[in-house]
C-alpha positions in Angstrom: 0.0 0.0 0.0 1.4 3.4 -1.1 -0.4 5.8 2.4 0.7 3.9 5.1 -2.3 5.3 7.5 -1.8 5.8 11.2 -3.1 3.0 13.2 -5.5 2.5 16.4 -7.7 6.1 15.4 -11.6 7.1 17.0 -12.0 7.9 13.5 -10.9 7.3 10.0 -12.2 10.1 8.3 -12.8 13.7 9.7 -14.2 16.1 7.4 -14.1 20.4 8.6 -17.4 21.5 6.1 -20.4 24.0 6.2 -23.7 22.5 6.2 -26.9 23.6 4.5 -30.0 22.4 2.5 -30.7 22.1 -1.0 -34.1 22.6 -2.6 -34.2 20.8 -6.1 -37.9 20.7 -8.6 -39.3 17.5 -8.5 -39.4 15.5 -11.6 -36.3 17.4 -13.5 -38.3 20.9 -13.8 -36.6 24.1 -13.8 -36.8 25.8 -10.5 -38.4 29.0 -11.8 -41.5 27.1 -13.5 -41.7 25.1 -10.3 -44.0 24.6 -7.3 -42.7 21.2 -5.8 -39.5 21.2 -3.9 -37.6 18.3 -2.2 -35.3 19.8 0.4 -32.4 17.7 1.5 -29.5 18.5 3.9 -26.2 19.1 2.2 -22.2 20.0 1.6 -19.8 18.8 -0.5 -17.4 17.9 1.9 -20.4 15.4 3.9 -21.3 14.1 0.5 -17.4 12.9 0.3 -17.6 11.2 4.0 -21.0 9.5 3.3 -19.1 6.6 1.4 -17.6 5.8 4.2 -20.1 6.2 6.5 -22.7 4.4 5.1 -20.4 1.5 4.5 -19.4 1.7 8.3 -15.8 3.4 9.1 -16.0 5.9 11.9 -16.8 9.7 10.7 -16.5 13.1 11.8 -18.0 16.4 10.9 -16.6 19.7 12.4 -19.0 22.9 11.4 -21.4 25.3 12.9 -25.0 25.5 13.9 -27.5 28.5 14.5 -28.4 27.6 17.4 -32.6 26.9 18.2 -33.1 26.8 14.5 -35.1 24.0 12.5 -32.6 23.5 9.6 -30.2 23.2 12.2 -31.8 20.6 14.0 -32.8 19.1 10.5 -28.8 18.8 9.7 -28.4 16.8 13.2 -30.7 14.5 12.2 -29.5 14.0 8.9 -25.9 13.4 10.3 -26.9 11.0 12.8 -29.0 9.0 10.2 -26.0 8.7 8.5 -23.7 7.2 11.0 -21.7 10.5 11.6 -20.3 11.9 14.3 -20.7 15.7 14.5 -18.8 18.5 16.4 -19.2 22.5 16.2 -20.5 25.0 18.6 -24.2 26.5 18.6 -23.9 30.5 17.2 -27.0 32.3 18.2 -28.8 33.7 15.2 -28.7 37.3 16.4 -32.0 38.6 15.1 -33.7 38.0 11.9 -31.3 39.3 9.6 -28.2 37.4 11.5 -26.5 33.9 10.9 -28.2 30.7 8.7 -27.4 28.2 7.1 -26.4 27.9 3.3 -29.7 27.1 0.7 -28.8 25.9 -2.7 -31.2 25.8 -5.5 -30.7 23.1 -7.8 -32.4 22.4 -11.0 -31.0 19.0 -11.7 -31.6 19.7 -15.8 -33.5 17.1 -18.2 -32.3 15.8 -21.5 -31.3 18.9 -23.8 -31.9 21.2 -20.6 -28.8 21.3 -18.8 -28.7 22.1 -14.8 -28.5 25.2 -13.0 -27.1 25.6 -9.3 -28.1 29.2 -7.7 -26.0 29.5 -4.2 -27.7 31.5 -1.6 -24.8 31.6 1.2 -26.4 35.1 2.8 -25.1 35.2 6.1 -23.8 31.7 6.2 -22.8 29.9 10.2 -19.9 28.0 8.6 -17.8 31.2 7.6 -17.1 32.3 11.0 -15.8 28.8 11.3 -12.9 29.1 13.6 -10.4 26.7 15.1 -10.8 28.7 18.7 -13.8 26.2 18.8 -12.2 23.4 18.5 -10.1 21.1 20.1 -7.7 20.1 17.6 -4.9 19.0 20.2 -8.2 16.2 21.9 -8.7 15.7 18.2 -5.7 14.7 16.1 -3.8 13.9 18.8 -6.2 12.1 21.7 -9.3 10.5 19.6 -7.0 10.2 16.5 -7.9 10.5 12.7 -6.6 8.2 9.5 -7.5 11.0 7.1 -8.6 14.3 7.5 -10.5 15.9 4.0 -10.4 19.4 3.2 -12.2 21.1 0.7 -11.3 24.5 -1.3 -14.4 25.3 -0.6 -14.4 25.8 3.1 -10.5 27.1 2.2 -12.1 30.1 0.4 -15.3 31.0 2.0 -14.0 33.9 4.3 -10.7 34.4 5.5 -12.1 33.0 9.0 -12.4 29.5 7.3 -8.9 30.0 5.2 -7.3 30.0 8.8 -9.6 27.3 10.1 -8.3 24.8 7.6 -4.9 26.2 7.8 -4.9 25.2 11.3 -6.6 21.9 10.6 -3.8 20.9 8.0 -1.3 22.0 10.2 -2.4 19.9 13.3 -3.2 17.0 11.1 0.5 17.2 10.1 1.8 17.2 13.5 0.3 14.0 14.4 0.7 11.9 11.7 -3.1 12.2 10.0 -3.3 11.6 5.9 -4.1 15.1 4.5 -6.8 14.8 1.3 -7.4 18.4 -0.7 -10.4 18.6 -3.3 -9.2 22.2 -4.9 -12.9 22.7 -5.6 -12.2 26.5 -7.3 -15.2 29.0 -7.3 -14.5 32.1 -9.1 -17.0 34.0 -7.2 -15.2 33.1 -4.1 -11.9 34.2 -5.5 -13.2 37.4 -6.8 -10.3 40.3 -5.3 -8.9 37.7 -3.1 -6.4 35.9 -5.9 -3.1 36.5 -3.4 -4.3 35.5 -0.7 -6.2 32.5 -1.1 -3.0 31.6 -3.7 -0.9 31.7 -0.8 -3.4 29.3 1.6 -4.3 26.5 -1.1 -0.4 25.9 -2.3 1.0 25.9 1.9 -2.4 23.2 2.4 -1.4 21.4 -1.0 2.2 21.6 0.1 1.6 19.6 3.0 -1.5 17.1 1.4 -1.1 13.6 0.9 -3.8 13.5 -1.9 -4.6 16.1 -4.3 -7.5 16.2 -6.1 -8.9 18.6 -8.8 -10.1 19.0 -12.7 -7.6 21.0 -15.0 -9.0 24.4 -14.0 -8.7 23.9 -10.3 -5.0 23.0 -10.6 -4.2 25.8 -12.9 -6.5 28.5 -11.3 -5.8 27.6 -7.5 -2.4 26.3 -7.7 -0.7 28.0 -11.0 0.0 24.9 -12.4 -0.2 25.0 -16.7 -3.4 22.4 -17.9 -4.6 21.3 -20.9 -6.1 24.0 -23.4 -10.2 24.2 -23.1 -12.0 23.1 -26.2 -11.2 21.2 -29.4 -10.6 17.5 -28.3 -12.9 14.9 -27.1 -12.1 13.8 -23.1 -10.3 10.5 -24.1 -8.0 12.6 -26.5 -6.9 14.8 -23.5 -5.8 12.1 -21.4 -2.1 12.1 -22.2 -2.5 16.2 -21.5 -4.3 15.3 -18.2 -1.3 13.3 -17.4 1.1 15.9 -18.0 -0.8 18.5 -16.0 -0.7 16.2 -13.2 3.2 15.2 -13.5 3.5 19.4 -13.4 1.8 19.1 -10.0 3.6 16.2 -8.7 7.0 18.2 -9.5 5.6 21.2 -7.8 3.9 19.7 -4.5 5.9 16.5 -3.7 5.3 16.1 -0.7 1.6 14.5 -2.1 1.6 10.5 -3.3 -1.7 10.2 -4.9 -3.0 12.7 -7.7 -6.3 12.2 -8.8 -9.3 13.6 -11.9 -12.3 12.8 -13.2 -13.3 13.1 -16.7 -16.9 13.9 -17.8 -18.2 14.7 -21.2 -21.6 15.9 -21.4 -23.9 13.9 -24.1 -26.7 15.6 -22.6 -28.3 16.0 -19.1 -28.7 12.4 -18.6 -26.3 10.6 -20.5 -22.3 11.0 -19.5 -18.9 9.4 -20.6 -17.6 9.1 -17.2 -14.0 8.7 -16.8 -11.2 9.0 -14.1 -6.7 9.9 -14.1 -5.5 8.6 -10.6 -1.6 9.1 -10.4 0.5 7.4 -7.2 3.5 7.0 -6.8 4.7 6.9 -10.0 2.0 4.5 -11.0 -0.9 5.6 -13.4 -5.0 4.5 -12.9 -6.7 5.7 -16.5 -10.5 4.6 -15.8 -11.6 5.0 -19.9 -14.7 7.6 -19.5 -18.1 5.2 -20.6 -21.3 6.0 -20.8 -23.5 6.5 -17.5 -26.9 7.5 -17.3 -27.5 10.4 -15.3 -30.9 11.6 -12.8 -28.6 13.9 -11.1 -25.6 15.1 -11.9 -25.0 16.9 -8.8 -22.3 15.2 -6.2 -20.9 12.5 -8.5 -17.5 14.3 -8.2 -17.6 14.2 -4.4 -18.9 10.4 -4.7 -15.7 9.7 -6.9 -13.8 11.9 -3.6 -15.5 9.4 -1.2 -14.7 6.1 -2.9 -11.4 6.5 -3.6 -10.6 7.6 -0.2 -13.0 4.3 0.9 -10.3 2.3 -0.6 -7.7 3.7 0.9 -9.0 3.4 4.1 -9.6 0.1 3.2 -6.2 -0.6 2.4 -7.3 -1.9 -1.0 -4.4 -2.0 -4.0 -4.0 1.2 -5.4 -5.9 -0.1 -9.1 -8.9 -0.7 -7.1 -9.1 3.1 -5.6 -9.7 4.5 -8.9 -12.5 1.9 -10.0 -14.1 2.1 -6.6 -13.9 5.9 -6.9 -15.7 5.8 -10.4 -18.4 3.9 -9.4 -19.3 5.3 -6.2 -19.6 9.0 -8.3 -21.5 6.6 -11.1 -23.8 5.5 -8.0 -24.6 9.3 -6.9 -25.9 10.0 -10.4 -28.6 7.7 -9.9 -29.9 9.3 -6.9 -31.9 12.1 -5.5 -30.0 13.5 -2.9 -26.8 14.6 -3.8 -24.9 11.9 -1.3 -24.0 8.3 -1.6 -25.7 5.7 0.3 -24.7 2.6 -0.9 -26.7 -0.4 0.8 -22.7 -2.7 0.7 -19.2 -2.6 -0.9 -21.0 -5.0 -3.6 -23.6 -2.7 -4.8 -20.7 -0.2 -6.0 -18.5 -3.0 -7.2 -21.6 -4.1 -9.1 -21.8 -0.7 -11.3 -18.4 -1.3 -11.5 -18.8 -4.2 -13.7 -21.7 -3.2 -15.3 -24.1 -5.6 -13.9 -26.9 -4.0 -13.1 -29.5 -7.0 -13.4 -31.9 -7.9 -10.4 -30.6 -9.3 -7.2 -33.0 -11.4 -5.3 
C-alpha cells in the first residue's frame, strides 16, 4: 500500500465542512416554473464522507450550527441517520437578519436542458468557522484521525475559514493524519482575493497527501499549466491530463496520490464518465463510458468518497480508482446529492456493469 495510514484512530475520516440544505424541482423541472420542492440536507465535503459512513468506518463532521433553528436541527438528524459523528459550537442567530445556514437551489436539468445551481450563502454559520472552537490537540492527537478531507471550498469561503483549515492541516501534520485536498475553485469566491487564497491553497497542497482537482482547479488555485479548453474529445486529453498532473507532482511533492475525473456531457442524462488517478509513480486511466445520469449533482464528491473508501480500506491502489468511479457513477442515480450505498458489492456491481436484479 502506497499511504501507510496511522493506526488505532476514534475515526478514519474527519471532514471540517459548512452544512446547508438544497431545494431541487421534483421531476427534473426548472426551479423558476416550479412549485414542488424536495429539500435535502447538504455539503460537499459530507457528501465525500457519506461513502464511508454508510459503508461503516468511523466519521467526523466539524461545522457550525444557529443555534434553536429547525434547519439546524434538521442537519443533526441527517448526520446522525448517517452514522456521523458531528462537532461545532451553537452560534446564536442574532436577530432576523443574522447567521443561517447555506440554501442551494438546484435544477438538476432534463435531456437537452442542462442544470442550474443558484448558491444562496447570505449570512452563512460556517464562515465564521474558527479553530478557537475546536479542540484540535483532543482531536488529532487524543481520539486520533486516518484521514482528514479538506475542501477549497471551506479554504475560500472567508478568510475565517482560510485560517480554520490552515490550522486543521497543520495539526493533522503534526500527528501523523493523511491530508486529502479537493481544490474545488469557485470564481465567485476568488473574486479580489487571488493573493491570498494563492498563498493558503499551495502551503495546504504543500503539505497534502492526496490532491484532487479537474484542470482548472490545478491551474487557477495552484498556478500549475493544464490542458487547453475546447477542441478535443475527453479520451484525446488524457495524455494532456497526465502531464498536467506530473507538473503538480513536481511542484507539491510532498503528495503520493493525484487524482481527476473526466466527464463529457452527451446531454443532461447521458455522460462518458472517466477517471486519471496518479500514485506514486503509477498511473489508474478509468476510460470515460457512458452512464446515465438523474442527477448530476455530487458525483465528483462520490468519486472523492470512494477512492478515499479504498484507501481506508487498504485496498491495492488499481482498485481506488475503479471504486472511486463507481461510487460518483452510483450518486448520479440518486436524488440526494450523497452516496448511500446499501454494501461494498452494490458499487462493485456498477463497477462491472451488472446492473441486473438481485433477489
Amino acid at each position: 500500500m502506497s499511504i501507510e495510514l496511522k493506526q488505532d484512530c476514534q475515526y478514519s475520516l474527519l471532514v471540517p465542512t459548512s452544512m446547508g440544505v438544497r431545494l431541487t424541482p421534483a421531476n427534473g423541472q426548472p426551479m423558476h416554473t416550479n412549485e414542488m420542492l424536495r429539500l435535502q440536507v447538504t455539503s460537499a465535503e459530507s457528501n465525500v464522507a457519506s461513502i464511508s459512513s454508510y459503508l461503516g468506518l468511523p466519521v467526523k463532521v466539524l461545522t457550525n450550527f444557529v443555534k434553536g433553528s429547525p434547519i439546524s436541527r434538521l442537519i443533526k438528524n441527517n448526520l446522525k441517520s448517517r452514522q456521523m459523528d458531528f462537532e461545532g459550537k451553537d452560534i446564536d442567530q442574532g436577530n432576523p437578519w443574522g447567521y443561517r445556514h447555506q440554501f442551494n437551489l438546484a435544477d438538476s436539468g432534463y435531456g437537452s436542458r442542462g442544470p442550474r445551481v443558484h448558491n444562496d450563502r447570505a449570512g452563512e454559520v460556517g464562515r465564521i468557522l474558527n479553530v478557537k472552537d475546536f479542540d484540535l490537540e483532543r482531536i488529532f492527537g487524543e481520539e486520533g484521525v486516518q484521514i482528514v478531507h479538506l475542501s477549497g471550498l471551506i479554504a475560500a469561503l472567508s478568510p475565517d475559514t482560510g485560517q480554520f483549515c490552515l490550522d486543521i492541516a497543520r495539526a493533522a501534520k503534526k500527528y501523523g493524519t493523511k491530508i486529502s485536498f479537493d481544490l474545488n475553485h469557485r470564481a465567485s469566491f476568488w473574486e479580489g482575493r487571488q493573493q491570498e487564497l494563492s498563498d493558503i491553497f499551495k502551503e495546504i497542497a504543500s503539505v497534502s497527501d492526496i490532491l484532487i482537482g479537474n484542470e482548472e482547479d490545478f491551474q487557477l488555485c495552484l498556478d500549475i499549466q493544464g490542458p487547453e479548453a475546447g477542441g478535443q474529445d475527453i479520451t484525446a486529453k488524457i495524455d494532456s491530463f497526465k502531464e498536467m498532473i506530473e507538473r503538480v507532482k513536481a511542484t507539491f511533492p510532498n503528495a503520493s496520490v493525484f487524482a481527476t475525473t473526466l466527464r463529457e456531457v452527451v446531454n443532461a442524462n447521458c455522460h462518458q464518465w472517466g477517471a486519471i488517478m496518479h500514485e506514486n509513480g503509477n498511473w489508474h486511466v478509468v476510460e470515460p463510458r457512458e452512464i446515465v445520469v438523474l442527477d448530476r449533482i455530487g458525483g465528483g464528491d462520490g468519486f472523492v468518497g470512494g477512492m478515499l473508501y479504498a484507501i481506508l480500506r487498504g485496498w491495492e491502489p488499481e482498485k481506488w480508482a475503479q471504486f472511486g468511479w463507481a461510487s460518483g457513477a452510483l450518486v448520479t442515480t440518486l436524488l440526494t446529492d450523497y452516496g448511500q450505498p446499501a454494501d461494498e458489492e452494490q458499487i462493485w456491481s456498477i463497477w462491472s456493469g451488472n446492473a441486473r436484479v438481485r433477489r
